[in-house]
C-alpha positions as CSV (number, residue, x, y, z in Angstrom):
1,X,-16.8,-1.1,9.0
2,X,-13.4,-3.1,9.8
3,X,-15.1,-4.8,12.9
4,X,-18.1,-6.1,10.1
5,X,-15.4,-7.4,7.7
6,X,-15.2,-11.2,7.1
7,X,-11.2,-11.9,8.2
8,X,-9.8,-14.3,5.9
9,X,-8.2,-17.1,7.3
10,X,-8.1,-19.8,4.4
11,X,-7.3,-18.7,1.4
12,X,-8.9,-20.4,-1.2
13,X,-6.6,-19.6,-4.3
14,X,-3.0,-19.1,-5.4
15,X,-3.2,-15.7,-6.8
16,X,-4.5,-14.3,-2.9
17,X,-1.6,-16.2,-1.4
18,X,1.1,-14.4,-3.5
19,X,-0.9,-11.0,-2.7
20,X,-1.0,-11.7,1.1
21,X,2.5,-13.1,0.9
22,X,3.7,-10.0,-0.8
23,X,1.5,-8.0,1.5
24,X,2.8,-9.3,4.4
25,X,6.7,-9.5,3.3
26,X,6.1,-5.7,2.8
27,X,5.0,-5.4,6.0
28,X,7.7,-7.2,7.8
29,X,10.5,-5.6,6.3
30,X,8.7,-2.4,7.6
31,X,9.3,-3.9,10.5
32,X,12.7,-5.2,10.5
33,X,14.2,-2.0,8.8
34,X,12.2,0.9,10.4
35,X,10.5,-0.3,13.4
36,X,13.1,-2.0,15.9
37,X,11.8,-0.8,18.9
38,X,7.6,-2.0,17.4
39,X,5.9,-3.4,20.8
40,X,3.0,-4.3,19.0
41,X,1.8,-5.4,15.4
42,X,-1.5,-7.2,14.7
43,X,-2.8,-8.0,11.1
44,X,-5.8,-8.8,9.6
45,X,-6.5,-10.3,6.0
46,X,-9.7,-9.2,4.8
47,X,-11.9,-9.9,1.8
48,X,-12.6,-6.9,-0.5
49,X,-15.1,-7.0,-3.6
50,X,-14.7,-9.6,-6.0
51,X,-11.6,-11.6,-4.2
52,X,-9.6,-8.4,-3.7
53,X,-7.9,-8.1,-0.5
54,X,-6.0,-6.3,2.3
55,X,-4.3,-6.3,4.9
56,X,-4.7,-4.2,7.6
57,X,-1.9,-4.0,10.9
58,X,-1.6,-1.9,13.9
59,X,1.9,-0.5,14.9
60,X,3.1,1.1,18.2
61,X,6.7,1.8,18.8
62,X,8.3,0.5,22.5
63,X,10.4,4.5,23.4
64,X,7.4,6.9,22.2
65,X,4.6,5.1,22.4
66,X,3.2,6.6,18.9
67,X,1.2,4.4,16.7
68,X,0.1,4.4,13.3
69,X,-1.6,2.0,10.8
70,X,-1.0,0.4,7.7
71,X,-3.3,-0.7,5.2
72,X,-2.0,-2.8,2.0
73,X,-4.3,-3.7,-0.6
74,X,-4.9,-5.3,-4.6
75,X,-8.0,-3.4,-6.2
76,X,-9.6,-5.3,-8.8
77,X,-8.3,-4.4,-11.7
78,X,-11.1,-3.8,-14.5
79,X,-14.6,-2.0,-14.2
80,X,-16.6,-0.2,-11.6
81,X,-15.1,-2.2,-8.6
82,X,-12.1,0.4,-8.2
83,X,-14.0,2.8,-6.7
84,X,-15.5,0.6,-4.2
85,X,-12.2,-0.1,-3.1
86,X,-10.7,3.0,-2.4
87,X,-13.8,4.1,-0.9
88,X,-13.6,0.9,1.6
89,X,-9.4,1.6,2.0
90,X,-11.1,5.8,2.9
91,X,-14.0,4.2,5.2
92,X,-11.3,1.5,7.3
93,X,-8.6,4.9,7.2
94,X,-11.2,7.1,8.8
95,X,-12.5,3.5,11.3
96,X,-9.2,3.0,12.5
97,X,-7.3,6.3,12.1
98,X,-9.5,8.9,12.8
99,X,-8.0,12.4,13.4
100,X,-4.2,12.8,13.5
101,X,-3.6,9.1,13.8
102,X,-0.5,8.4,11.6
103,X,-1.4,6.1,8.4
104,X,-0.5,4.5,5.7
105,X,-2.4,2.8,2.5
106,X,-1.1,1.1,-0.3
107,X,-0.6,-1.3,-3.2
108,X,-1.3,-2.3,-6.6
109,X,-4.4,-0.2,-7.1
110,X,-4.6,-0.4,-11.1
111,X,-5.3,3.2,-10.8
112,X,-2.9,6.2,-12.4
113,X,-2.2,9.4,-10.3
114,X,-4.9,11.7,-10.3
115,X,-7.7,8.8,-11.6
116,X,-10.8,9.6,-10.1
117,X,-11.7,6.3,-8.5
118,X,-8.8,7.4,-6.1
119,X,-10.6,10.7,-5.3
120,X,-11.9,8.9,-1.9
121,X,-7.9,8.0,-0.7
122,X,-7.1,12.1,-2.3
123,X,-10.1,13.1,-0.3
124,X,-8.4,12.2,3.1
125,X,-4.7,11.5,2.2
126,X,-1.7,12.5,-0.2
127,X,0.2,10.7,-2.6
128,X,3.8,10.5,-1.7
129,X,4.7,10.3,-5.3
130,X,3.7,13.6,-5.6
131,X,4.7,15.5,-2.0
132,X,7.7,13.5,-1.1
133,X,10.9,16.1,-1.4
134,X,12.6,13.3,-3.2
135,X,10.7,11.5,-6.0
136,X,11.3,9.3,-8.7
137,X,7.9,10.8,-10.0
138,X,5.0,10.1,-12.1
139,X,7.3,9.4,-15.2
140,X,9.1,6.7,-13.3
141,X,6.5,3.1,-13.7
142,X,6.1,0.7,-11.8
143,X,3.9,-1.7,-14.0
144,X,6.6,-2.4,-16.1
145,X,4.3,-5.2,-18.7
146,X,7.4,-7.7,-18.0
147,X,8.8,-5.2,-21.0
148,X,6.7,-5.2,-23.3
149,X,5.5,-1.9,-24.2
150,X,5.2,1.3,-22.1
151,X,4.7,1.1,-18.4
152,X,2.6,3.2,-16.2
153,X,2.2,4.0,-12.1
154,X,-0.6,1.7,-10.8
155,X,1.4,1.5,-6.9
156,X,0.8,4.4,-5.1
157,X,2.2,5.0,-1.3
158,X,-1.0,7.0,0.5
159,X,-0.2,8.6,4.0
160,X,-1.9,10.6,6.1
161,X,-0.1,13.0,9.4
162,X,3.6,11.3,8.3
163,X,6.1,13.7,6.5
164,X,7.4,12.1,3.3
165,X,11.1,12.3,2.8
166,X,11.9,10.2,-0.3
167,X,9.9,8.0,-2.6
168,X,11.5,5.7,-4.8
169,X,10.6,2.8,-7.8
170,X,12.8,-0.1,-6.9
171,X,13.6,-0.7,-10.8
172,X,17.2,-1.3,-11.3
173,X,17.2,-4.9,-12.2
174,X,20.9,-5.4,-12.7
175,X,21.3,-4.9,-8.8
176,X,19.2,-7.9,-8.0
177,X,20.7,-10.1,-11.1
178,X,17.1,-9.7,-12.9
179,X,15.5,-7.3,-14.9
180,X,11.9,-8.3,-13.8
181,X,11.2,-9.5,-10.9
182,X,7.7,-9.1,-11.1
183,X,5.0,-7.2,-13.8
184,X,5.2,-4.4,-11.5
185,X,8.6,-2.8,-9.7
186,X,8.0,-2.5,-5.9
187,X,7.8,1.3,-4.8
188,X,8.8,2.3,-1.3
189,X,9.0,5.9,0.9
190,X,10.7,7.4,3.9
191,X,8.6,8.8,6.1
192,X,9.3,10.4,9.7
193,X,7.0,10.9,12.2
């Protein structure tokens, strides 16, 4: 359960800092852009199998008083252990969502659309790459391999009692004066609720 989870306050190497900082910028420019009115936000940095992690924060907005959560997380990206994770990301959804509780998961989870190891997020979720009205869609990457070679979809936007409006790969590198910013192209989606 989230409550048994081992929060993560030192962080031992530089690969989990980049994740949580990434994490965590993702999370306050949900803030800044969407959420002006947020009367509330706590996070939590926890440790997943094998040095994966996530990050888990609580929203309420000040004029409705509606809340909803947000889970961002790295699975590991080889073996067995992928599975694990998204039924840990399914088990914290159902903890701290339960119901018609508004929420969101996701990340890098070295996983294509439709993989089976995401069958626990499927099984209580949907995918906004594939419901969102407005998609960029699974032909659009967003590993990118710095280049080299043909990319795939390993981010995927998760939400659960949120309508979808438009999900996007943020991929035009001219706009930013670089063509990679990263090995993977941030993803994003408009939701209402």
């Amino acid at each position: 359960s989230v409550s048994n989870l081992k929060e993560t306050s030192d962080i031992s190497t530089s690969n989990e800092v980049v994740l949580h900082a990434e994490i965590l910028s993702c999370l306050i420019t949900v803030v800044e852009d969407v959420c002006h009115d947020l009367l509330e936000l706590s996070i939590n940095f926890f440790e997943c199998p094998r040095k994966t992690s996530a990050v888990l924060a609580h929203f309420k907005m000040i004029d409705s008083g509606k809340e909803f959560w947000t889970i961002g997380s790295h699975f590991f990206p080889n073996g067995d252990m992928k599975i694990k994770c998204s039924e840990l990301v399914n088990e914290w959804i159902n903890e701290v969502a339960p119901g018609t509780t508004p929420a969101i998961a996701c990340g890098d989870m070295n996983l294509t659309p439709g993989d089976e190891s995401l069958q626990p997020l499927y099984d209580i979720m949907s995918d906004a790459i594939d419901c969102a009205p407005t998609s960029d869609g699974r032909d659009t990457p967003t590993f990118n391999r710095w280049g080299c070679g043909k990319g795939k979809v390993l981010d995927h936007i998760f939400y659960k009692d949120f309508t979808p409006v438009t999900y996007k790969v943020v991929n035009d590198g001219q706009k930013y004066g670089q063509e990679f910013l990263s090995d993977h192209y941030a993803v994003y989606c408009d939701f209402v609720f």
